[in-house]
C-alpha positions as CSV (number, residue, x, y, z in Angstrom):
1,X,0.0,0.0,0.0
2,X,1.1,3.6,-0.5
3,X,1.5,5.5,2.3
4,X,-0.2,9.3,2.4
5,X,2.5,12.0,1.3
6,X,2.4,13.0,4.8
7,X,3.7,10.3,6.3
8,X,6.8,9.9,3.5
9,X,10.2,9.4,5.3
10,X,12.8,12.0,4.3
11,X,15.8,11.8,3.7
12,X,17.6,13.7,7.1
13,X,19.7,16.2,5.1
14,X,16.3,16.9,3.8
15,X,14.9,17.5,7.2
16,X,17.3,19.2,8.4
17,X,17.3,22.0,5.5
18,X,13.3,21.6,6.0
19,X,13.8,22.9,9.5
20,X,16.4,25.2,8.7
21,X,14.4,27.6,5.6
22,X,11.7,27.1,8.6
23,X,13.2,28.8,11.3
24,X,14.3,31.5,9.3
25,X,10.3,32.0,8.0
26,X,10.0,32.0,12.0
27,X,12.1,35.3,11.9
28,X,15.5,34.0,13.5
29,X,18.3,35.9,12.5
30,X,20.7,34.2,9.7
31,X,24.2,33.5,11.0
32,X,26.8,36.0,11.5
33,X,23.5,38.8,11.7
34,X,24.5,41.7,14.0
35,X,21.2,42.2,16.1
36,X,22.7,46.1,16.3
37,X,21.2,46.2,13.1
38,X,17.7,45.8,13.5
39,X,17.6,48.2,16.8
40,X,19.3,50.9,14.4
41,X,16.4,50.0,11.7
42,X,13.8,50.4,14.7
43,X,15.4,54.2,15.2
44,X,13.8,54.9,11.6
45,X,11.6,52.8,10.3
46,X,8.5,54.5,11.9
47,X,9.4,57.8,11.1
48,X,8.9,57.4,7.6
49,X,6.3,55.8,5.0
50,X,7.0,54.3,1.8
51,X,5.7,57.2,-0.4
52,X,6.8,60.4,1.9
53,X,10.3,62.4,1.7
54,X,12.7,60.8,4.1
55,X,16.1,60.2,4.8
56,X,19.8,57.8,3.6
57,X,21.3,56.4,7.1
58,X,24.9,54.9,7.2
59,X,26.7,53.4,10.4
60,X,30.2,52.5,10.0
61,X,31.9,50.4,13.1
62,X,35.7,49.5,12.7
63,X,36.5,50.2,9.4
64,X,33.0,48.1,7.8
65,X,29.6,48.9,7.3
66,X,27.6,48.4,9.9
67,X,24.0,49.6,8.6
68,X,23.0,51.0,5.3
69,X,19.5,52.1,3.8
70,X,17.0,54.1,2.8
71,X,13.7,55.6,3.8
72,X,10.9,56.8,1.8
73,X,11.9,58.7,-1.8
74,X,13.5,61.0,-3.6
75,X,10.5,63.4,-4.8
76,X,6.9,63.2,-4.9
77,X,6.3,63.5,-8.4
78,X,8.6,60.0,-9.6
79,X,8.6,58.3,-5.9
80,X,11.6,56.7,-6.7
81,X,13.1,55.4,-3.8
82,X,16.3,56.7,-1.7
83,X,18.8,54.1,-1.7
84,X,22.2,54.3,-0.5
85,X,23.5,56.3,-3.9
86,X,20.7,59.0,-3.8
87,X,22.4,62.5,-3.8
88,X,21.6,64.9,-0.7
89,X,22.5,69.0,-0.6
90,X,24.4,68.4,2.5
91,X,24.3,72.2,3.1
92,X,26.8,73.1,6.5
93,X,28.3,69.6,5.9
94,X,29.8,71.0,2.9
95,X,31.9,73.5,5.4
96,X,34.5,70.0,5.8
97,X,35.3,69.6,2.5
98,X,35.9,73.7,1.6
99,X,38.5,73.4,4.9
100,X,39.7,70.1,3.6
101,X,40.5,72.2,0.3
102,X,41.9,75.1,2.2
103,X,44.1,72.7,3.9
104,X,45.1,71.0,0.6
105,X,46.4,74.8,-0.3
106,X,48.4,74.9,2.3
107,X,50.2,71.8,2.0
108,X,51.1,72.5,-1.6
109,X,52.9,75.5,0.3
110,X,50.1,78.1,-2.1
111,X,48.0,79.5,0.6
112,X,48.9,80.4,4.6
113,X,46.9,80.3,7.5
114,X,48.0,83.5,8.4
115,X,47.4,85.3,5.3
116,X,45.3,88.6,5.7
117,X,42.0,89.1,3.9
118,X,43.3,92.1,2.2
119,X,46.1,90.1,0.7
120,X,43.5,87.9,-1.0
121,X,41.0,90.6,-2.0
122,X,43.1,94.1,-1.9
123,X,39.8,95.6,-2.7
124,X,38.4,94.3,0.6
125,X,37.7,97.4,3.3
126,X,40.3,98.2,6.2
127,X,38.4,96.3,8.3
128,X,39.3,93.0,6.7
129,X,43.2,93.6,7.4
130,X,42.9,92.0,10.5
131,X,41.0,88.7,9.3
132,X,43.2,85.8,8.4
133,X,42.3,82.3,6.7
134,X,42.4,80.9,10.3
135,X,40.0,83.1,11.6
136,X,37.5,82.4,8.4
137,X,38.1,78.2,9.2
138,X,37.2,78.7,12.8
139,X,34.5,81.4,12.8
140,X,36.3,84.1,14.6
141,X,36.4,86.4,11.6
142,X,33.5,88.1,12.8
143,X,32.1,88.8,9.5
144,X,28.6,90.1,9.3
145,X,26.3,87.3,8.5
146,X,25.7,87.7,4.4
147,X,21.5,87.2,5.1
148,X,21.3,90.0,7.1
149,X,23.3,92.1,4.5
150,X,20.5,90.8,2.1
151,X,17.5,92.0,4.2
152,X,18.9,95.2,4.4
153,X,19.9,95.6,0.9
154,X,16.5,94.4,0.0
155,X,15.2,97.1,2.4
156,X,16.7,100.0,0.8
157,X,15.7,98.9,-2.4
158,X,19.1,97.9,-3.5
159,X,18.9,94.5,-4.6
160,X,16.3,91.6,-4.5
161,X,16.9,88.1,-4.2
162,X,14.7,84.7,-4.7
163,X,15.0,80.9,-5.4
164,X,15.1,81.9,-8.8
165,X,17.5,84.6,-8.7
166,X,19.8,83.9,-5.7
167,X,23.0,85.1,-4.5
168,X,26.2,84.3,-5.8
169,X,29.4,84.3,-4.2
170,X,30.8,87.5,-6.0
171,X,27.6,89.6,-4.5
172,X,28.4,88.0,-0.8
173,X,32.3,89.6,-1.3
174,X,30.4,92.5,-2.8
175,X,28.1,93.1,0.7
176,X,31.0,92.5,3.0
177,X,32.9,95.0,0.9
178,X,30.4,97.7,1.4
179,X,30.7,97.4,5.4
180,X,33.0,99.4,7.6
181,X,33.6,97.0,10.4
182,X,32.6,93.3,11.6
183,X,30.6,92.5,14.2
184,X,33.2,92.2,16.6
185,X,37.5,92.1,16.1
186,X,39.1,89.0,14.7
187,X,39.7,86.5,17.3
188,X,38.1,88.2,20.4
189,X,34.6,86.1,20.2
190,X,33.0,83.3,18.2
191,X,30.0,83.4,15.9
192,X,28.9,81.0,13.1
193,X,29.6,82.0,10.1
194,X,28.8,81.2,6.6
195,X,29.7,84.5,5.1
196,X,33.1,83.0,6.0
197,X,33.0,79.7,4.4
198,X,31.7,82.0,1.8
199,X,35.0,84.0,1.4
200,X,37.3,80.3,1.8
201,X,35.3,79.0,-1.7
202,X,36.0,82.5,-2.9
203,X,39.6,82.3,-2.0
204,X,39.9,78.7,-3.0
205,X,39.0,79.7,-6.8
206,X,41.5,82.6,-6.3
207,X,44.7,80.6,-5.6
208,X,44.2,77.9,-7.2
209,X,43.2,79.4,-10.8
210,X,40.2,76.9,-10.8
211,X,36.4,77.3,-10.0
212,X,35.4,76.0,-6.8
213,X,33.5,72.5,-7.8
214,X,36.5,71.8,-9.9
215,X,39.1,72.5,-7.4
216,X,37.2,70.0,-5.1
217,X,36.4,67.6,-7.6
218,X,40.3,67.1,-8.8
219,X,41.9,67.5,-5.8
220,X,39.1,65.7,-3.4
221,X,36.4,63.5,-4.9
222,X,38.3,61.9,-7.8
223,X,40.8,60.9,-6.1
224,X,38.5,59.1,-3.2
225,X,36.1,58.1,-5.9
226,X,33.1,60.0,-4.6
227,X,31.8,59.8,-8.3
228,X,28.5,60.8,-7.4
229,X,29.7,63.6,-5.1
230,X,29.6,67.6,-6.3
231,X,29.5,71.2,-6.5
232,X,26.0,72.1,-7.8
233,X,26.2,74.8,-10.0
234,X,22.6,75.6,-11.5
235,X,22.8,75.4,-15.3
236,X,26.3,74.0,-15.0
237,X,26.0,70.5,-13.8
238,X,22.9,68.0,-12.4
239,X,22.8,65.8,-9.5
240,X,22.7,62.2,-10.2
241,X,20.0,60.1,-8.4
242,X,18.8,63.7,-7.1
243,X,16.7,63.7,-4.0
244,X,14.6,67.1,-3.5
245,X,14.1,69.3,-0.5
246,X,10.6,69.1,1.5
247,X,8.6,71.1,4.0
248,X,6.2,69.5,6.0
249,X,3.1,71.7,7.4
250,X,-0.3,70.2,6.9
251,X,1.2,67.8,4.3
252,X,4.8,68.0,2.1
253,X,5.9,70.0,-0.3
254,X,8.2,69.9,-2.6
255,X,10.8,73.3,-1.2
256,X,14.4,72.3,-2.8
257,X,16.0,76.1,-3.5
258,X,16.0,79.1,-1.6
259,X,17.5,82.8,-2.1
260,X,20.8,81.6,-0.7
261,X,21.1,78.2,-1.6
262,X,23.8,79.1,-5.4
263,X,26.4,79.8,-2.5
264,X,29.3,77.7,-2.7
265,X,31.8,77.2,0.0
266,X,29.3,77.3,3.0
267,X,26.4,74.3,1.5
268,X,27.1,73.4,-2.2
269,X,27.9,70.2,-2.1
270,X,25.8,67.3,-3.5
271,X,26.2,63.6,-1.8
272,X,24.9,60.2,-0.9
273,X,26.0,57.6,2.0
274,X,28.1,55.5,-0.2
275,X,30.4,58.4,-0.8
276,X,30.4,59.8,2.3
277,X,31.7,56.3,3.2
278,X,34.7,57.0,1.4
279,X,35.3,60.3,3.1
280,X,35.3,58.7,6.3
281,X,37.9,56.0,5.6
282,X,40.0,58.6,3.8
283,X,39.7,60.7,7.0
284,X,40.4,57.4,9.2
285,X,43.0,56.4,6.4
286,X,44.6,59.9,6.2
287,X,44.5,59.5,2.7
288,X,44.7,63.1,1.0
289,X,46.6,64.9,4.6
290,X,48.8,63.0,6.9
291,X,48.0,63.3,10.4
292,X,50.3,65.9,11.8
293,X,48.8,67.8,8.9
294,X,45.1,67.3,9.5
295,X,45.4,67.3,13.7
296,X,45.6,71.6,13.0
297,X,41.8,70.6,12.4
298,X,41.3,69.1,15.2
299,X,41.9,71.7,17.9
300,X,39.1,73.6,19.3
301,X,39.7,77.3,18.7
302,X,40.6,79.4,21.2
303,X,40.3,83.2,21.6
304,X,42.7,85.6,21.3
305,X,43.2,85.9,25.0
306,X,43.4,82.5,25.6
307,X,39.5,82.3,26.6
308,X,37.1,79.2,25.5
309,X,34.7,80.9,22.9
310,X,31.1,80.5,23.7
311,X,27.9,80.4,21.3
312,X,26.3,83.9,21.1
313,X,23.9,84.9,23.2
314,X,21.1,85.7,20.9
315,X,19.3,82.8,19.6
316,X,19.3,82.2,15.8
317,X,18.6,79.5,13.2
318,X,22.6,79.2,13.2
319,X,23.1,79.3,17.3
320,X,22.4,76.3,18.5
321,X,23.7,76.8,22.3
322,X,23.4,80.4,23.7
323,X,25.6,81.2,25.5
324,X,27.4,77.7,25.8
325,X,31.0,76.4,25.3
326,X,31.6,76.2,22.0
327,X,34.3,73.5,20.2
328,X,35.3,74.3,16.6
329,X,38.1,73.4,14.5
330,X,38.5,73.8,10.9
331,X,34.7,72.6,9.4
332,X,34.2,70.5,12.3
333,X,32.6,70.6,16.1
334,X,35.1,69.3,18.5
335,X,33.1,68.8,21.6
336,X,32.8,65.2,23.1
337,X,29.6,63.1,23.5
338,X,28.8,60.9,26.9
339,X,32.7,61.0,27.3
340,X,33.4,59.9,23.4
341,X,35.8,62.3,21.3
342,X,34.3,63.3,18.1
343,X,33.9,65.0,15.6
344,X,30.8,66.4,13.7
345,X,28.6,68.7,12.0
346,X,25.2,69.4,11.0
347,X,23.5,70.9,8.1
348,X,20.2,72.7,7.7
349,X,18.7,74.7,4.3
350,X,15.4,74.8,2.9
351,X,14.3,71.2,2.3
352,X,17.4,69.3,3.8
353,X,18.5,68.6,7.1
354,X,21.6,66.6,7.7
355,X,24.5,65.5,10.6
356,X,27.8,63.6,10.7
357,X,29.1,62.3,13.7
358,X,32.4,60.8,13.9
359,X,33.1,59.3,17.1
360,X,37.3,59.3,16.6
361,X,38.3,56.6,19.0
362,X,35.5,54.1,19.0
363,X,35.7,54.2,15.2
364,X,32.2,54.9,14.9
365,X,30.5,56.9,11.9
366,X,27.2,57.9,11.6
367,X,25.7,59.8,8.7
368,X,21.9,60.8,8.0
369,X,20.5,62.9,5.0
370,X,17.2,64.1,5.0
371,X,15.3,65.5,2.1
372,X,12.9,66.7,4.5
373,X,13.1,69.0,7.7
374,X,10.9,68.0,10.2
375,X,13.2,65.1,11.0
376,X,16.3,66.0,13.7
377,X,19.2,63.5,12.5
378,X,21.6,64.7,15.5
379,X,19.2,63.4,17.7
380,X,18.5,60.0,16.1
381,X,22.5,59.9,14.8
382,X,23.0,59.9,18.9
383,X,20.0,57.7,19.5
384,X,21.9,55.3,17.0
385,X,25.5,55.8,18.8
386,X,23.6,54.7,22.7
387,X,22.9,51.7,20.5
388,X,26.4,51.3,19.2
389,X,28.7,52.4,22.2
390,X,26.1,51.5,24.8
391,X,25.7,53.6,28.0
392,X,22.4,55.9,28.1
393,X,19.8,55.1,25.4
394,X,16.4,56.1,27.2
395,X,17.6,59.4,27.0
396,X,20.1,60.9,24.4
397,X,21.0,64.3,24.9
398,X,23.9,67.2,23.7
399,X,24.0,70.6,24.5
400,X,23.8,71.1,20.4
401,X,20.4,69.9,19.7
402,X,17.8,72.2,18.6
């Protein structure tokens, strides 16, 4: 008699891989899984639905990827989804690759940290003879801030701006030139500064003979192979795998370009996760500056008196700790987290939010990019680093979040 096909005996290699593709249905991790990995997902995954704006999320540990995806998509007219090669404005973020190009100057012995403003740009007004590269890299130029100088030429009627006719970098240099002093004297305070970062793409181009983007792209991104990675010039070049700016209010709209976003040095540059990968181990690898020469970006300005600069006291989309200690070096924050050294930096514009957080000695790496900015990466980047270095994770908290 046949038997019924229930009751056929198998062969046991056939069991056993029967009860191995079973256990896995059953939602047991495959071997070698980190189980880091799914509490990093769990920061995310309910923050964002399959058809909204959203966000690229890397973790690096040791040298290897750690955690890699998207969220949500690129626009909301093709919904294609963000994926580990869609291209973010990375705004501030862009502020460590202009000092990595600065830097780059130096060592080819064509630029000096001390080199006064009015060397560069003889034109510049008396007040700029004061104001070296250093004090641009480290925000102790005191510069007047290049929006204000907008509202107020807007005010008296002498120039108007939009996201379809924006500032350039020449009419920033043109502003600063038409003040009489700064907001303070080089090197006695500390105040953000993008009119700065500004002046060091400005100065960049100068030296070097080369526009901006392609000073970066040679001497930077080609060599690392950050293919996707660049200077957006409007009518010059396109983004690859472009994701586009969002505001949220009742629902989101699509808010990718602003008055000020054409500026170069202080938020031009276009990138994704898997290049900023790159940038990381070239920074962990000291590919393109050996360390001695990149640890003179890694000390926390101090003032000219020898003081510890503090955040202004006036609160502003740029001032994220009033009246706090403050830790800058050249494009990055210095100040530790939970006892970890790092390094890190945020970025904010219109439609884009953004943080990287590079936790030195536990060689930890954490980069989000949002197209959207109702989301607050430095929170969840250090929501993600409790999960990685352990220690608090109930509550995450730094004296820089908004």
């Amino acid at each position: 008699m046949v038997q019924p096909a229930s009751w056929v005996r198998l062969p046991t290699f056939v069991f056993l891989a029967f009860l191995a593709a079973a256990s896995l249905t059953l939602g047991e991790p495959p071997a070698g899984h980190d189980a880091r990995a799914d509490r990093i997902n769990s920061v995310f995954s309910s923050l964002v639905d399959g058809n909204s704006p959203g966000m690229a999320v890397l973790v690096s540990n040791h040298g290897r990827t750690l955690f890699e995806r998207g969220y949500g998509v690129r626009d909301l007219r093709t919904l294609a989804k963000i994926d580990a090669q869609t291209d973010f404005r990375l705004a501030s973020c862009t502020k460590q690759f202009t000092a990595m190009a600065v830097m780059l100057l130096i060592h080819d012995g064509r630029l000096q940290y001390d080199r006064k403003l009015t060397d560069l740009f003889p034109e510049f007004p008396a007040y700029g003879r004061a104001i070296t590269v250093r004090h641009l890299l480290t925000h102790t130029s005191g510069l007047p801030d290049y929006e204000d100088l907008m509202d107020a030429a807007e005010k008296a009627g002498q120039s108007t701006w939009s996201a379809t006719h924006q500032i350039q970098d020449r009419e920033v240099l043109e502003l600063l030139q038409r003040q009489t002093s700064g907001k303070f004297a080089p090197g006695s305070s500390w105040s953000y500064s993008n009119s700065a970062y500004v002046l060091l793409g400005l100065i960049i181009a100068k030296v070097s003979g080369q526009p901006f983007g392609r000073f970066l792209q040679e001497g930077i991104f080609e060599p690392l192979r950050m293919r996707s990675t660049l200077v957006y010039v409007n009518a010059e070049n396109e983004v690859p795998d472009r994701a586009y700016g969002h505001t949220k209010t009742l629902g989101f709209r699509e808010d990718d370009q602003s008055a000020t976003s054409a500026t170069l040095g202080d938020g031009g540059v276009y990138s994704n996760v898997a290049d900023m990968a790159k940038w990381d181990a070239a920074l962990t690898k000291h590919t393109l500056l050996s360390q001695r020469e990149m640890s003179a970006a890694l000390i926390p300005v101090k003032l000219a008196n020898g003081d510890q600069p503090k955040w202004p006291l006036d609160p502003d989309d740029d001032n994220l700790a009033p009246g706090k200690p403050v830790f800058y070096g050249f494009g990055w924050f210095l100040d530790p987290w939970e006892g970890h050294a790092r390094m890190w930096h945020f970025g904010s514009t219109v439609g884009f939010h953004s943080v990287i957080e590079r936790f030195t000695a536990d060689q930890l790496t954490i980069v989000i990019l949002c197209n959207r900015t109702d989301l607050e990466p430095e929170r969840l980047a250090l929501q993600v680093a409790a999960i990685v270095l352990g220690g608090k994770q109930a509550i995450v908290h730094s004296n820089y979040l908004r």
